[in-house]
MIMARNU-149542 format. One line per 3 residues: number of its first residue (from 1); their letters; for each residue z, x, y of N, C-alpha, C. Coordinates in pm, whole numbers, plus 50000, padded with zeros to 5 digits. Layout:
BEGIN
NUM	A	Z:X:Y:Z:X:Y:Z:X:Y ~ ...;
***
This chain:
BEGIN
1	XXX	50000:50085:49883:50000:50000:50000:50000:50090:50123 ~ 49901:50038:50198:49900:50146:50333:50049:50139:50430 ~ 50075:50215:50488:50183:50228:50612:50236:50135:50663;
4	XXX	50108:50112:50716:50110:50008:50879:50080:49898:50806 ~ 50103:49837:50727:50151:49713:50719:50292:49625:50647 ~ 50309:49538:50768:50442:49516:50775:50533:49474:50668;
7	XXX	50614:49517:50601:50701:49453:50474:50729:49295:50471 ~ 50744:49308:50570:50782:49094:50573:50654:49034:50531 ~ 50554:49112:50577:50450:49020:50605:50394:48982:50424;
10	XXX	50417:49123:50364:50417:49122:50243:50512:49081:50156 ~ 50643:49050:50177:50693:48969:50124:50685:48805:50085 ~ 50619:48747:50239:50600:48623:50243:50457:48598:50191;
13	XXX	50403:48694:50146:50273:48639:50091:50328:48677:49967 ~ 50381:48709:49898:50463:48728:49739:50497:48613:49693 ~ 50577:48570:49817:50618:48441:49799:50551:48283:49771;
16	XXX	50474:48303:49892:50360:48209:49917:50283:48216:49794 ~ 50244:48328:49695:50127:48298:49603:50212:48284:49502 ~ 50359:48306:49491:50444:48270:49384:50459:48058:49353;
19	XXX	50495:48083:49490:50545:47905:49495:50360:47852:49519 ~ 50269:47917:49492:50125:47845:49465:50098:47837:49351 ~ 50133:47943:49280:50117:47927:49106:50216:47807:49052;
22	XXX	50331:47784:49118:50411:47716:49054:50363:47577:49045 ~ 50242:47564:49194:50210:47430:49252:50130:47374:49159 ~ 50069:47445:49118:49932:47481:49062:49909:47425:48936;
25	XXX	50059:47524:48853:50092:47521:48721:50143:47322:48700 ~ 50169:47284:48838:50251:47169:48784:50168:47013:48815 ~ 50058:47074:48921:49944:46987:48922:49847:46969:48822;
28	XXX	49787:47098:48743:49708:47125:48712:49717:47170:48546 ~ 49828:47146:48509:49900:47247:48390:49889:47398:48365 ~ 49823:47446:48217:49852:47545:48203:49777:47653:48296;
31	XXX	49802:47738:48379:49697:47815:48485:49698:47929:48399 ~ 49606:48023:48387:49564:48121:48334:49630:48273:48393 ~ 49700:48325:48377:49752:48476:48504:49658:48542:48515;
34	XXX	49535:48554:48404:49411:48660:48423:49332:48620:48516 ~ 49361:48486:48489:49229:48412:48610:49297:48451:48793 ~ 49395:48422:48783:49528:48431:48913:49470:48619:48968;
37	XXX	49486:48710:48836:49505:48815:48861:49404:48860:48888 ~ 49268:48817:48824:49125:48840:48878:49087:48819:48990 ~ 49128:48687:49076:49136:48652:49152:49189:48728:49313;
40	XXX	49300:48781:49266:49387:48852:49388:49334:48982:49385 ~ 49275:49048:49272:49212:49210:49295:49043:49133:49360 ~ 48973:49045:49340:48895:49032:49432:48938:49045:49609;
43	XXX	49022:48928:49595:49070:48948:49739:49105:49058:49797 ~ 49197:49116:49740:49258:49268:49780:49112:49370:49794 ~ 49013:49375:49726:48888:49456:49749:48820:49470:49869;
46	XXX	48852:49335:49949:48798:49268:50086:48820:49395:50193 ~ 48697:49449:50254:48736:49592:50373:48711:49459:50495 ~ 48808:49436:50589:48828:49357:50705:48695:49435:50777;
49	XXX	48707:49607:50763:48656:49664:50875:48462:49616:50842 ~ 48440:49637:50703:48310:49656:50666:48231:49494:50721 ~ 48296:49411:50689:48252:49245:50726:48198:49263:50868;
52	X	48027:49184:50902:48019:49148:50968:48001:49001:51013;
***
């Protein structure tokens, strides 16, 4: 994880995708973690800078 970004900020998104799986799991039943986990290394791949 780089430096400069803020611990809270990363906490509350821990959180936030924790209590989304839970949402998820209870709307939707069984949710997959590979699918969840495939999912978040896409996102995380995302360069803010490269996007135009």
């Amino acid at each position: 994880m780089h430096s400069d970004v803020p611990a809270d900020g990363v906490a509350r998104t821990m959180i936030a995708t924790a209590q989304d799986f839970l949402a998820q799991e209870a709307l939707f039943g069984g949710v997959e973690p590979q699918a969840l986990e495939n999912g978040l290394r896409g996102l995380m791949s995302m360069d803010p800078q490269k996007t135009s």
